[in-house]
C-alpha positions, 0 to 999 in steps of 0.5 A: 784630611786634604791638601789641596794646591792650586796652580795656572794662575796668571794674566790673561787678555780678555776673550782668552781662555786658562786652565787651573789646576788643583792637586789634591793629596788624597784620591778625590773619588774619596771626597763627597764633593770637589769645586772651585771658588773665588773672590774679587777685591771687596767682594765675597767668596762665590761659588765657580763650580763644584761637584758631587762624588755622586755626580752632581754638577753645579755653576755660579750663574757668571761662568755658565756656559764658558767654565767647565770643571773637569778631574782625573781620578789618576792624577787626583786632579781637579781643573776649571777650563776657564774659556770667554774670559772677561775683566770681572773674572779678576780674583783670586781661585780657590780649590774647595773640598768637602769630607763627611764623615761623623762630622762635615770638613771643609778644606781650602787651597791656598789660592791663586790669582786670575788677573784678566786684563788688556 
């Protein structure tokens, strides 16, 4: 098991930049694979950014180019540089982590809102 608590939520202009941050309580180098989703108001949940333990990185087609995700295996940390912020960024973040063992979990944080607007 994983909990996963993500913080750096806020409101931001347009063309600024926010960092979020997610707290895993376990070493994620234990964890197959680590990313960031989100979800706008009546829309469903994509994909931001995600990697493999085996060092495989992928970005939802919206945010290539100004997020980066990042980690600090010290900390057990995992980070999206969000960089170019536009309006349709707006949603809320959520932290993902995927555990194979036998069986395939998948743990979710609890959120955190991104409201970008002038």
């Amino acid at each position: 098991q994983v909990q996963l608590v993500e913080s750096g939520g806020g409101l931001v202009q347009p063309g600024g930049s926010r960092r979020l941050s997610c707290a895993a309580s376990r070493t994620i180098s234990s964890i197959n694979a680590m990313g960031w989703y989100r979800q706008a108001p009546g829309k469903q949940r994509e994909l931001v950014a995600t990697f493999t333990s085996d060092g495989r990185t992928t970005y939802g087609d919206s945010v290539k180019g100004r997020f980066t995700i990042s980690r600090d295996n010290a900390k057990n940390t995992v980070y999206l540089q969000m960089n170019s912020l536009k309006s349709e960024d707006t949603a809320v973040y959520y932290c993902n982590a995927v555990i194979r063992t036998s069986i395939i979990m998948t743990y979710w944080g609890q959120g955190t809102q991104v409201t970008v607007s002038s």
